[in-house]
N, C-alpha and C positions, 0 to 999 in steps of 0.2 A: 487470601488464605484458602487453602484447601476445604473444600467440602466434600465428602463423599457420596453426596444425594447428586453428584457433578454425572458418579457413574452409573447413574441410573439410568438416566438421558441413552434413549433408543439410537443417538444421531452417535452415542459413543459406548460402544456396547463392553468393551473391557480397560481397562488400565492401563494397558501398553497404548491404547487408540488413543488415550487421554494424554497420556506423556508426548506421543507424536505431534499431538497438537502443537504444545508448546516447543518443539523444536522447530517448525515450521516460521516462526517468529524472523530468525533471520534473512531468511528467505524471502520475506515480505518484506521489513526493516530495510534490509543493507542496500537496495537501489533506490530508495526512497534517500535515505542518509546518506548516499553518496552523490546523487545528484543535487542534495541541498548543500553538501561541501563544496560542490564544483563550480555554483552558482559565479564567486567569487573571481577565480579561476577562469570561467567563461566571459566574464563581465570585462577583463582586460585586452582581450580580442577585442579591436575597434568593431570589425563585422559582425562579432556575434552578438558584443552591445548594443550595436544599431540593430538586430534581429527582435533583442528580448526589450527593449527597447521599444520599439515599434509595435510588437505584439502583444505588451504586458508593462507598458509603461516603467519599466526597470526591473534590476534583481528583485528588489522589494518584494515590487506588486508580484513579481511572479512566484516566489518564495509563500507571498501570502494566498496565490491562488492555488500554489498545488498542497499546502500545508491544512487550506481550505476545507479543498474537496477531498483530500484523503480524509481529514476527520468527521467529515458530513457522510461519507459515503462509505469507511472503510468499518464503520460500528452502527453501521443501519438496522442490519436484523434481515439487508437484499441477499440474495443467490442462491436460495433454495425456495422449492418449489410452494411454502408455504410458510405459515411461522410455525406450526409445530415442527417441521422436519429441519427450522433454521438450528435446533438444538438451543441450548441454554448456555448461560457462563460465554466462555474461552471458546467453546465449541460456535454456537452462533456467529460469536464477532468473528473470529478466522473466517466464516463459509462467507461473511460478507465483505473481509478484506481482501481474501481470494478473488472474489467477484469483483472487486474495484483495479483490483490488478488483470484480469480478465479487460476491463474496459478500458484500459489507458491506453492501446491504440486510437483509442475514438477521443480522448483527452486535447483540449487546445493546447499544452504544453508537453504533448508525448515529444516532440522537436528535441525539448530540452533537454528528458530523459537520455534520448540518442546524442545530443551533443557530449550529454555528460559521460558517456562511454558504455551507456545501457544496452545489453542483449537479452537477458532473460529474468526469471524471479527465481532462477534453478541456477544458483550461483552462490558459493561461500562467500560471508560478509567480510 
């Protein structure tokens, strides 16, 4: 639900910064959700099987590691420089799913991200 005390929050100075928030959602969403659709897809290559496989003990486990750390790490309250400037609500959790997608290069499973057809987080869902 909507609260107004949302735009009080210094991290969101007007309305419009508050709506941009939540269209930012896809953006983060849709290569998360499209390399868990492709999981499936990837798993019928014998080689890339043998890869995830090897690396993550099956689709599963590896479905269950990156479903994981996105939700250990993507509503932390990380990526900004303290907790008051992480902002409150919508605000917060985005500045530290941002950061979690800042860090999937360094992820044991970015591999799969790229097999799955991943280039950016700047991409229509």
């Amino acid at each position: 639900a909507f609260f107004p005390g949302n735009l009080s929050d210094h991290a969101v100075p007007n309305a419009f910064m508050f709506i941009n928030k939540w269209t930012q959602l896809p953006d983060i969403l849709g290569p998360l959700v499209r390399t868990i659709r492709a999981l499936p897809e990837l798993e019928r290559e014998p080689g890339l099987k043998a890869y995830i496989d090897s690396q993550f003990g099956g689709v599963e486990n590896c479905l269950k590691t990156i479903l994981t750390d996105f939700y250990r790490h993507a509503f932390d309250g990380s990526g900004a420089s303290n907790f008051f400037d992480a902002g409150s609500c919508i605000d917060g959790r985005l500045t530290s799913a941002w950061n979690w997608c800042q860090q999937l290069p360094k992820k044991p499973y970015y591999a799969v991200f790229k097999l799955a057809g991943f280039q950016s987080f700047d991409t229509g869902f």
